[in-house]
C-alpha positions as CSV (number, residue, x, y, z in Angstrom):
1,X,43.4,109.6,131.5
2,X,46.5,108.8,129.0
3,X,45.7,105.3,129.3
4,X,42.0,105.1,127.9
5,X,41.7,104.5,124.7
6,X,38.9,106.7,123.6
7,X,41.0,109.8,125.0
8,X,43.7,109.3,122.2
9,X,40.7,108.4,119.6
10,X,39.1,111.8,120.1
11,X,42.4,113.5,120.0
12,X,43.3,111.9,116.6
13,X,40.0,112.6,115.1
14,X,39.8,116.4,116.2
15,X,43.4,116.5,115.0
16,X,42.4,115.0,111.9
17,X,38.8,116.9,111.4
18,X,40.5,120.3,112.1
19,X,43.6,119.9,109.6
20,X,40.6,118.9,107.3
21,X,38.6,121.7,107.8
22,X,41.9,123.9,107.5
23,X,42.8,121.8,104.1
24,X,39.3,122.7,102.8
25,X,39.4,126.7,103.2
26,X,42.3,126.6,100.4
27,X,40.5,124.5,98.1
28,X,37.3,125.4,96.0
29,X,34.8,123.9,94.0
30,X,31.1,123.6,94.3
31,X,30.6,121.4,97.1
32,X,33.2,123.5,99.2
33,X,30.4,124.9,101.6
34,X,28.9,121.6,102.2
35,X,32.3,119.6,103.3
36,X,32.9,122.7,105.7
37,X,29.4,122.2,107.0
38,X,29.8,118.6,108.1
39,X,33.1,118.6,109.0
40,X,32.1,121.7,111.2
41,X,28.9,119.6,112.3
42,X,31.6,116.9,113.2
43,X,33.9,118.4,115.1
44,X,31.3,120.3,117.2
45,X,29.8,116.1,117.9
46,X,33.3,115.4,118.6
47,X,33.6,118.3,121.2
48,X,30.2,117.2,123.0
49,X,31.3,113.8,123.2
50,X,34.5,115.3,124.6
51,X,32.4,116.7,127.0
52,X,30.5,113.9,127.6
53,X,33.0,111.6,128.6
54,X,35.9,113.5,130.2
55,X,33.8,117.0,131.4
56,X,33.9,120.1,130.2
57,X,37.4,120.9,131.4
58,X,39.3,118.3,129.0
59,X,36.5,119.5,126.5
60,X,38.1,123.6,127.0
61,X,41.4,122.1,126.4
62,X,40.8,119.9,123.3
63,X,39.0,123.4,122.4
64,X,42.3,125.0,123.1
65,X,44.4,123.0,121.8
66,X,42.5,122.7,118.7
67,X,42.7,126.1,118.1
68,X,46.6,125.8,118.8
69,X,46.7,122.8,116.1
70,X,45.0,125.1,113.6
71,X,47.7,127.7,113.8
72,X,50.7,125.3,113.5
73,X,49.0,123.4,110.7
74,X,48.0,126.1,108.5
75,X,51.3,126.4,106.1
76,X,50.6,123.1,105.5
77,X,47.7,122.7,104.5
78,X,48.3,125.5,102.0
79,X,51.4,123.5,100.9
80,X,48.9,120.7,100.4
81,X,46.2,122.3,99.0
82,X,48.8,124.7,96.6
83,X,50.2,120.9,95.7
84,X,46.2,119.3,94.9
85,X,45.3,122.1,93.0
86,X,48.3,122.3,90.5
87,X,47.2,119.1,88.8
């Protein structure tokens, strides 16, 4: 499983769509609501596809896991945010 390729691209981009979506709850501005609806709309097509290709066991982990990621990353994406929205 390591060794296919679109294992470590869906890892990277539901890394990547979740620190977003974490980034995005300390930031405002008017289109606030819409950037968390698509990046909700695409992680939830990143977790089908997760369950499309690997099954719905990989897809509860990467559902785990991504609620695991969230956690860890969530000082710093207020470090970020606290950081974009000082200048």
């Amino acid at each position: 499983m390591f060794e296919n390729i679109w294992w470590w691209v869906i890892i990277i981009a539901l890394a990547f769509t979740t620190f977003l979506i974490m980034l995005n709850g300390f930031l405002r501005g008017k289109w606030k609501h819409h950037t968390d609806a698509v990046l909700s709309a695409a992680l939830l097509a990143l977790l089908v596809l997760s369950v499309i290709l690997f099954g719905w066991f990989i897809a509860l982990c990467h559902l785990i896991g991504l609620f695991v990621f969230g956690a860890l990353i969530y000082s710093v994406a207020a470090r970020i945010a606290a950081r974009l929205l000082r200048h």
